[in-house]
Backbone as CSV, one residue per row, in Angstrom:
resi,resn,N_x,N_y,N_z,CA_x,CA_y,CA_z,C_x,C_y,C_z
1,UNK,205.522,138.921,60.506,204.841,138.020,59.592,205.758,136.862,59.229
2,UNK,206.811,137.235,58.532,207.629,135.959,58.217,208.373,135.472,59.797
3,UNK,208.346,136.048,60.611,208.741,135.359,61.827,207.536,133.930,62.367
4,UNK,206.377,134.216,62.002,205.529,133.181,62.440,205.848,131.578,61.472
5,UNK,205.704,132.387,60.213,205.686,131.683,59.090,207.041,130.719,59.301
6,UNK,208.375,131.273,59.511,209.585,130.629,60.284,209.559,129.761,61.238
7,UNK,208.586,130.093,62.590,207.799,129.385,63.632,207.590,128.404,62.891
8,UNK,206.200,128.341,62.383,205.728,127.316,61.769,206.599,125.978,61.130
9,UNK,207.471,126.467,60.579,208.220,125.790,59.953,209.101,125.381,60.187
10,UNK,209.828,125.688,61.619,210.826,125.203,62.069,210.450,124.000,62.940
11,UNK,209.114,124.538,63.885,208.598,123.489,64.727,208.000,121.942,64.108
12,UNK,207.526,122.394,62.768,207.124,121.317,62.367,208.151,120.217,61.853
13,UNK,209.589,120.846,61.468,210.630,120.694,60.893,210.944,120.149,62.268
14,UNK,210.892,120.314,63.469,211.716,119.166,64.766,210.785,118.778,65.260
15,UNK,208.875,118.635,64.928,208.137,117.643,65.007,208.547,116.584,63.957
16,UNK,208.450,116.414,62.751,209.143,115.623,62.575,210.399,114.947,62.571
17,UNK,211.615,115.652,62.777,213.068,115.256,62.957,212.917,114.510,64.478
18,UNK,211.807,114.742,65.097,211.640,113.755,66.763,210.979,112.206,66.105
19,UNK,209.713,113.039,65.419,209.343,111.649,65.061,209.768,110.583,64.424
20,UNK,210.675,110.869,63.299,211.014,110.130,62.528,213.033,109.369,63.105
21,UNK,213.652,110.523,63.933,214.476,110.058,63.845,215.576,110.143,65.492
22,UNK,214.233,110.286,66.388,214.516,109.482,67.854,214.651,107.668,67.632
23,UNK,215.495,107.290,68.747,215.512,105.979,68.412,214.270,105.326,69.482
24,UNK,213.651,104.435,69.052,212.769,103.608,69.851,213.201,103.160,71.167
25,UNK,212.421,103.384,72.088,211.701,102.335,73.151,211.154,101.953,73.592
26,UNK,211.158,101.250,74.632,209.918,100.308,74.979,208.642,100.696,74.617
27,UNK,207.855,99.385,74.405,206.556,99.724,74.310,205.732,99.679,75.311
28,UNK,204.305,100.798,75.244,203.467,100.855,75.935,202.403,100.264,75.364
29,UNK,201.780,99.382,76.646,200.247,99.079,76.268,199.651,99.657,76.709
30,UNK,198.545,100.490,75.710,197.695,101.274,75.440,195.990,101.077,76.491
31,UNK,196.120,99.296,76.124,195.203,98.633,76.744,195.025,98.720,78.618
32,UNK,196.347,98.723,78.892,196.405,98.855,80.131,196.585,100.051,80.707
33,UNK,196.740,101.292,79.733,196.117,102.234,80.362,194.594,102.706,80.869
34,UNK,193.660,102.013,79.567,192.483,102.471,79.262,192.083,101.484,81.166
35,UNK,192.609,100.478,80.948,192.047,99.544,82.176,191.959,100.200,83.874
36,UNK,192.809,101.056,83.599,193.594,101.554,85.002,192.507,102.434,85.562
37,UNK,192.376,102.212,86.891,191.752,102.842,87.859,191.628,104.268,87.585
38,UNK,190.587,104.875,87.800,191.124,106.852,87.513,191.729,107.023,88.989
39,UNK,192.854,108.236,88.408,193.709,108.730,89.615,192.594,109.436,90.567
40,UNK,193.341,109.634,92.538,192.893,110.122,92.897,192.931,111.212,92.906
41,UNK,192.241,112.359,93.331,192.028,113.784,93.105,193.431,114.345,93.221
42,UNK,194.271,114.029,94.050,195.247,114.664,94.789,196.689,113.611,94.457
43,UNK,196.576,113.161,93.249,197.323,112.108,92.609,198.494,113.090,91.903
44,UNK,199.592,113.212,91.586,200.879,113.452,90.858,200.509,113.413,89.539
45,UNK,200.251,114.774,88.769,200.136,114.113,87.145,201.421,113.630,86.140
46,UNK,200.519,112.716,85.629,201.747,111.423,84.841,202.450,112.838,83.415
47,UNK,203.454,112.498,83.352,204.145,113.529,82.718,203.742,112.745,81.260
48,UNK,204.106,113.781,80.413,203.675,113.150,78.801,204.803,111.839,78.749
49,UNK,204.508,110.815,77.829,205.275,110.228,77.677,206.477,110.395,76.263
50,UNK,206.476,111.662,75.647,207.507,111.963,74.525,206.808,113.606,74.870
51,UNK,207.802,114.251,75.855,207.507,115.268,76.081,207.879,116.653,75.035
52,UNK,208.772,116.372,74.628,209.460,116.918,73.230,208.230,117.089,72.064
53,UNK,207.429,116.334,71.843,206.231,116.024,70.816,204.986,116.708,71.342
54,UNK,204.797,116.764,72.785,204.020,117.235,73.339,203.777,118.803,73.286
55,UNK,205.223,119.110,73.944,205.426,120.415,73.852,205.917,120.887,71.890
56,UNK,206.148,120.370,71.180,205.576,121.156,69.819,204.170,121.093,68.983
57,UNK,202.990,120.051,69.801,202.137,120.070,68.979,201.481,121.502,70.001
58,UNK,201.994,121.687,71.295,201.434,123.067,71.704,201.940,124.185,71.178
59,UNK,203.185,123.966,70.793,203.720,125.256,70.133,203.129,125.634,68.867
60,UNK,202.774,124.246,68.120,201.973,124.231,66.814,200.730,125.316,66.839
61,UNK,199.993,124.193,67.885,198.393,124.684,68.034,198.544,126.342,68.147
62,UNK,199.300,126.811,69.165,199.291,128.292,69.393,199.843,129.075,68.276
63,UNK,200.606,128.633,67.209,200.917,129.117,66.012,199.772,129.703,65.137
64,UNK,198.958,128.273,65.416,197.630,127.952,64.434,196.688,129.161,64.263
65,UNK,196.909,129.263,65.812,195.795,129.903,66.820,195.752,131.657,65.851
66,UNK,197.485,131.578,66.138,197.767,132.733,65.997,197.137,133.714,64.453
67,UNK,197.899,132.085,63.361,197.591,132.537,62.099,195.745,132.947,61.452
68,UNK,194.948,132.018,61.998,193.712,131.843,62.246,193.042,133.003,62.514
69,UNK,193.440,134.062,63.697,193.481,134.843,64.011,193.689,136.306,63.758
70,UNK,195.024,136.062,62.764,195.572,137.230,61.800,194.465,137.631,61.017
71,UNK,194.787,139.363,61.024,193.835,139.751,59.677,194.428,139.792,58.279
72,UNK,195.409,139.716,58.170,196.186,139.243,56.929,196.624,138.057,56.674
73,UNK,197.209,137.903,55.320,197.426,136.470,54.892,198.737,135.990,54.631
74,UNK,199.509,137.093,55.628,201.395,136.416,55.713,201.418,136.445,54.056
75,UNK,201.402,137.359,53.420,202.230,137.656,51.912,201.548,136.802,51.358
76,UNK,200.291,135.905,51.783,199.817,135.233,50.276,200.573,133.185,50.806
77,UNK,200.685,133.226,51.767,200.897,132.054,52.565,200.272,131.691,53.952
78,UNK,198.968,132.063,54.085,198.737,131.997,54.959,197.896,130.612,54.846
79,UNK,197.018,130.605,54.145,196.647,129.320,53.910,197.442,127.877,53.763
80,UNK,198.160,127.902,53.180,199.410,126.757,53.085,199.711,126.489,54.597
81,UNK,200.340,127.575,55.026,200.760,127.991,55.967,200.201,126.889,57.305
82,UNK,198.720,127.505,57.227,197.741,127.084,58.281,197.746,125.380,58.149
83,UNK,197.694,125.165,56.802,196.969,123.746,56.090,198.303,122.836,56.828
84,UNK,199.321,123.376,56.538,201.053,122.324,56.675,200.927,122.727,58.238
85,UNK,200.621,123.465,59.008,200.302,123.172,60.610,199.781,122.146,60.549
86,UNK,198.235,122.078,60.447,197.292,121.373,60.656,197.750,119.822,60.739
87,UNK,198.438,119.618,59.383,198.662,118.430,59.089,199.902,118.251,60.070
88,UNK,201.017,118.808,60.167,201.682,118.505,61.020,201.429,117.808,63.162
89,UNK,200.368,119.139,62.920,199.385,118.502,64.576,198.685,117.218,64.178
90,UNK,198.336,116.995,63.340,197.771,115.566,62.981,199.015,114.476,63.165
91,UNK,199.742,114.780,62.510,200.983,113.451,62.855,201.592,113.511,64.094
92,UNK,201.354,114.896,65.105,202.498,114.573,65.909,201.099,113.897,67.092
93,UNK,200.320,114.163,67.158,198.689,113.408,68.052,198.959,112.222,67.805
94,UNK,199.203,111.680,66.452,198.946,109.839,66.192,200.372,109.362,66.442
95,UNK,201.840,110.260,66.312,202.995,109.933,66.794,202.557,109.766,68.714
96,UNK,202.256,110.874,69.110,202.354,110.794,70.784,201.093,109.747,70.964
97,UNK,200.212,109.049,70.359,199.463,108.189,70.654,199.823,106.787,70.284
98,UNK,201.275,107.167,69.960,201.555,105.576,69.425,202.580,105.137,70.475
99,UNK,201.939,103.392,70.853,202.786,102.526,71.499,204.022,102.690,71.684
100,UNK,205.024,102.911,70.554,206.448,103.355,70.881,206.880,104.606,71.909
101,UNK,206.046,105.368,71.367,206.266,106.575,71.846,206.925,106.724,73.166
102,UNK,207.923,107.240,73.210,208.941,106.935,74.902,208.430,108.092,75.842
């Protein structure tokens, strides 16, 4: 129980320590993705572009999954718990959807 709850809190704890305190680069236009041809079937998939962010909003989600799931309420934190995920997958989606994002 408190091992998830730890999970939770650590990942969200280096979702944000990526977001807030990687240094910037280049920017992407967004626009010229939307423009771009769709790949062909047998095309190389494009790797995330802040793969670090990527791979904790999955670690998040499967946390989520997990707590969601539980028949107990982690000592009376499960709700918090769930809520400070949630919000955390919310910032790291609009972080990996943002222009900077390397």
């Amino acid at each position: 129980m408190k091992t998830i709850i730890t999970l939770t809190v650590a990942l969200a704890a280096l979702g944000f320590a990526i977001l807030f305190g990687a240094p910037k680069a280049q920017t992407f236009n967004s626009s010229a993705a939307i423009a771009a041809p769709a790949p062909v079937p047998m095309a190389v998939p494009v790797p995330a572009r802040c793969p670090n962010i990527h791979e904790a909003i999955r670690a998040l989600e499967s946390a989520e999954r997990d707590m969601h799931e539980a028949r107990h309420n982690f000592c009376g934190h499960k709700r918090e718990a769930m809520e400070a995920t949630h919000r955390a997958i919310e910032h790291l989606r609009a972080a990996e959807a943002c222009d900077s994002c390397r």
